[in-house]
C-alpha positions as CSV (number, residue, x, y, z in Angstrom):
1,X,-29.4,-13.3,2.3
2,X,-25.7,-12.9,1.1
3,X,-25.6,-14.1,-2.5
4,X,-23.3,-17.4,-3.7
5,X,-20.1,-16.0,-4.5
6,X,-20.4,-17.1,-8.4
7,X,-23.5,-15.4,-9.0
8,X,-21.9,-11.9,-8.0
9,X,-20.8,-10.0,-11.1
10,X,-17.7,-8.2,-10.8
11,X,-16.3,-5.3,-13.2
12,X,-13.5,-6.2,-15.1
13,X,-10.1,-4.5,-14.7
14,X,-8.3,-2.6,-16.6
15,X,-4.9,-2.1,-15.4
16,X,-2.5,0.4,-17.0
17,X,1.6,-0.3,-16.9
18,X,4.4,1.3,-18.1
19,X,5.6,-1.5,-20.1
20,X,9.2,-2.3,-21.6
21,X,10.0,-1.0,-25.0
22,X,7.5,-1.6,-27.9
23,X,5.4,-2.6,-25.1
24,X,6.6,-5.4,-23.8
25,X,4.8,-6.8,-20.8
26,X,7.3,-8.4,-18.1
27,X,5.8,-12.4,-16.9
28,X,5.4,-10.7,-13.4
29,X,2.4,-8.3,-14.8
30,X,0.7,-11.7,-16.5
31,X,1.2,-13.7,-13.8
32,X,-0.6,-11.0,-11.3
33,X,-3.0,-10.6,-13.9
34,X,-3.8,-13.7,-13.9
35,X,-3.7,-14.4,-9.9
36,X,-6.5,-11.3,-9.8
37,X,-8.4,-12.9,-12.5
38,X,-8.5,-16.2,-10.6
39,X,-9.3,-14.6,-7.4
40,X,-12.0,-11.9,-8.6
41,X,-13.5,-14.7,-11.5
42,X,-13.5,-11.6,-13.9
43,X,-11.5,-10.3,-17.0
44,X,-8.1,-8.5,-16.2
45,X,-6.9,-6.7,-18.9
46,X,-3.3,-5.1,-19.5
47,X,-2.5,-2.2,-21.6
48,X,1.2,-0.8,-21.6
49,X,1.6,2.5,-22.6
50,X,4.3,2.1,-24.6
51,X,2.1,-0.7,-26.6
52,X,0.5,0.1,-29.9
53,X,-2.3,-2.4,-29.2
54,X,-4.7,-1.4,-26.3
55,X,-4.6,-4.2,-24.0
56,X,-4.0,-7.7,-23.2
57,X,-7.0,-9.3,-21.9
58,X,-6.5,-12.4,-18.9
59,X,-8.5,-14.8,-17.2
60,X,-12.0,-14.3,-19.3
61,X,-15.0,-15.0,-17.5
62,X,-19.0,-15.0,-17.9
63,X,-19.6,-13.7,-14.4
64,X,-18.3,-10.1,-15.0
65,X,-19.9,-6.6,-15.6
66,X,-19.8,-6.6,-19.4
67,X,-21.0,-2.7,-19.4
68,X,-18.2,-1.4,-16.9
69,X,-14.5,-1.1,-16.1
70,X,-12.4,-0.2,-13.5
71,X,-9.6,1.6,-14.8
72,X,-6.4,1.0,-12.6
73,X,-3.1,3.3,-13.1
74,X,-0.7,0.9,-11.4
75,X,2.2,3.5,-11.4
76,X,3.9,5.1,-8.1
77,X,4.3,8.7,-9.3
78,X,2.4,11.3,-10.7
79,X,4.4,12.1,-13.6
80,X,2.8,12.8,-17.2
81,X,1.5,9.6,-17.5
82,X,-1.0,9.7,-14.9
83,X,-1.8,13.5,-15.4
84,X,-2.0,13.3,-19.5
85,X,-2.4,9.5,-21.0
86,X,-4.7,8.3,-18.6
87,X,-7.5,10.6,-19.1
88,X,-6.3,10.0,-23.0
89,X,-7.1,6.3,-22.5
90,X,-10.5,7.1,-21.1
91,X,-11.9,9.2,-23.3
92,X,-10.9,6.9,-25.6
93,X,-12.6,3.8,-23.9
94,X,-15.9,6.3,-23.4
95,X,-15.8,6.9,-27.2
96,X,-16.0,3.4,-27.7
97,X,-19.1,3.0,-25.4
98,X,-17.3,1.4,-22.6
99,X,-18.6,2.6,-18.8
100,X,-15.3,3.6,-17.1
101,X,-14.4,4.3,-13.5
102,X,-10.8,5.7,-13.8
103,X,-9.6,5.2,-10.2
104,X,-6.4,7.7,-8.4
105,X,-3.0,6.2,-9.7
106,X,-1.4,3.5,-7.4
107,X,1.0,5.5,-5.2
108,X,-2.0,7.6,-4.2
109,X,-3.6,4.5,-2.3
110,X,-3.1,4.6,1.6
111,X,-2.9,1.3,1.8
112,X,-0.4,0.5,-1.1
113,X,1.9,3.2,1.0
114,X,1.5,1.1,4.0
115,X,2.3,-1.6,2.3
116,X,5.5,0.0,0.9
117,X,6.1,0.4,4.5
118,X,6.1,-3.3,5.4
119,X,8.4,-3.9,2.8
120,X,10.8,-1.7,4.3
121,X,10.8,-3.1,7.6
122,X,10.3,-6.6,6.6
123,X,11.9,-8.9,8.8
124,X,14.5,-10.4,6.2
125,X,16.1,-6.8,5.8
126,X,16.8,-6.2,9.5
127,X,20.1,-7.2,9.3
128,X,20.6,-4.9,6.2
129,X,22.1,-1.4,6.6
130,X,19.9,1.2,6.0
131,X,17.9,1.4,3.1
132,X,17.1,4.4,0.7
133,X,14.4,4.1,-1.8
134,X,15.4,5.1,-5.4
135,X,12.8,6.6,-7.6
136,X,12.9,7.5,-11.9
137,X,13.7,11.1,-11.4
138,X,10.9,13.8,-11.9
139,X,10.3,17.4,-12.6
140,X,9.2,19.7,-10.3
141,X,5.5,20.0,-9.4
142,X,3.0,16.9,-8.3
143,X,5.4,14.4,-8.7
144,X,8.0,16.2,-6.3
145,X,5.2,17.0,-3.9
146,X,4.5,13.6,-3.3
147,X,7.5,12.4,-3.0
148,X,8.3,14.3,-0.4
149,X,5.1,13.5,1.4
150,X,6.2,9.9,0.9
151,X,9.5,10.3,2.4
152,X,8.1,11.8,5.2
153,X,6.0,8.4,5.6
154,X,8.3,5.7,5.1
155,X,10.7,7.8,7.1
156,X,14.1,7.2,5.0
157,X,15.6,9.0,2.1
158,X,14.4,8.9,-1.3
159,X,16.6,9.6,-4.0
160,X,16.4,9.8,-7.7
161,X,18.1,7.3,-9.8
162,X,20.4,10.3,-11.2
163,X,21.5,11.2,-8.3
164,X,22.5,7.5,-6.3
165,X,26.4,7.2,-7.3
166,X,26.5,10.7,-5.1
167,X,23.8,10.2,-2.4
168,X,26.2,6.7,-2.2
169,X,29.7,9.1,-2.1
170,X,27.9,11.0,0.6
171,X,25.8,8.7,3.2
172,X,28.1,5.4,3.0
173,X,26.4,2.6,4.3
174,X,22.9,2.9,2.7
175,X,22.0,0.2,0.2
176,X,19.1,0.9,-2.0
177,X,15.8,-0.6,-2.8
178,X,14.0,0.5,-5.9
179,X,10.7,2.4,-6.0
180,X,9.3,0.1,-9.1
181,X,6.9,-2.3,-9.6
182,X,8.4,-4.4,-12.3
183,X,12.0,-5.1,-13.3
184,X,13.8,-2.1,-15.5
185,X,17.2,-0.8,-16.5
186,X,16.8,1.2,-13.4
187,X,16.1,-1.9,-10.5
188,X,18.7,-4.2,-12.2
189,X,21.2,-1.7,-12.2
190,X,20.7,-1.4,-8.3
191,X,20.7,-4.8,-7.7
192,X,23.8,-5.6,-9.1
193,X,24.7,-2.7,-6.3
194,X,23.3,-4.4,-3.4
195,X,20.1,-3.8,-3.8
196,X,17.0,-5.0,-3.8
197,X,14.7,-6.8,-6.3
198,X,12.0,-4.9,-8.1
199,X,8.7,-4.8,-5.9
200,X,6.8,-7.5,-7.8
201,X,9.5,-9.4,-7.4
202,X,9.1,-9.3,-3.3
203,X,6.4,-11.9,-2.2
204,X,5.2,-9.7,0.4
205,X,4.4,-6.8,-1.7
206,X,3.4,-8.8,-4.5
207,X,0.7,-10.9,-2.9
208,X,-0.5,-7.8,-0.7
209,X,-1.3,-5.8,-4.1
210,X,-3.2,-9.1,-5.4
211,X,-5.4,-8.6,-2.2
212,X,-5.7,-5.1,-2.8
213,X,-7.0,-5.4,-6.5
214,X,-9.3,-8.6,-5.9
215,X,-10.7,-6.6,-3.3
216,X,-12.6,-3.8,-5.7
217,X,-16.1,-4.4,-6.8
């Protein structure tokens, strides 16, 4: 007998963003918190590590998992964040006798990098030149490795934001499309070049990454 769907108790989430300066929280990360809140019926939390304050909690409900968390890096490379604050931020959430399930950092999902896929061939860009996907720039090591295993799957050039005005000079005819979730210095910049909006700002990616969080336990 499959249980009613309001008597199943879900975990809340925990979901870790870069966040704007002083820890700002761009509308688009509340609005998804609260479209995964609706949809699981559990807490969503935000924390931004730039904040000084933990998290933002969204969409409180009495049918979660009061003794357990998922913790969910939503960010695309595997820079210092994801290698040194993360585990910071659970140890810390241990220490204060919260059970924690820290999951792999977002770009590391298969299905988030098929999703970035469908974004690239979605149907309104066909007329578009090609595209090049522009990343924050990283250092040698994980984050490099991955990129390149990326580029390899989405099967265009990835460039960081450093380097565009020359990649540009050199390949004319490729627009670019930012590799980031929420808006930044980085995405507006490119869009007042011809490119893209930030990926929350694209309904397709946007609503497949609510699906993809409603979907954990």
């Amino acid at each position: 007998m499959l249980r009613k769907p309001g008597s199943l108790q879900r975990s809340a989430l925990r979901l870790v963003v870069h966040g704007r300066s002083g820890g700002e929280i761009p509308s688009c990360w509340l609005e998804l918190a609260d479209a995964v809140a609706c949809r699981r019926q559990a807490p969503v939390l935000l924390e931004a590590l730039t904040a000084a304050e933990p998290a933002q909690t969204r969409g409180l409900s009495l049918t979660s998992d009061p003794e357990h968390e998922w913790l969910v890096p939503l960010l695309l490379l595997p820079g210092s964040h994801v290698r040194s604050d993360l585990p910071e931020i659970r140890q810390r959430l241990r220490e204060a006798g919260t059970s924690i399930t820290l999951l792999p950092f977002l770009g590391a999902w298969p299905y988030w990098r098929d999703l970035l896929g469908r974004w690239l061939s979605s149907a309104d860009d066909l007329a578009a030149a090609s595209w090049a996907v522009v990343h924050h720039p990283v250092r040698p090591g994980p984050a490099d490795r991955y990129l390149k295993l990326l580029q390899s799957q989405l099967g265009c050039p990835l460039v960081p934001a450093d380097q565009w005005e020359v990649f540009e000079t050199e390949h004319p005819g490729y627009q670019p499309r930012p590799l980031a979730l929420a808006p930044n210095r980085m995405s507006e910049a490119l869009r007042q070049a011809g490119g893209s909006p930030a990926l929350l700002e694209v309904p397709l990616v946007r609503s497949g990454l609510i699906d993809l969080l409603a979907a954990l336990p």
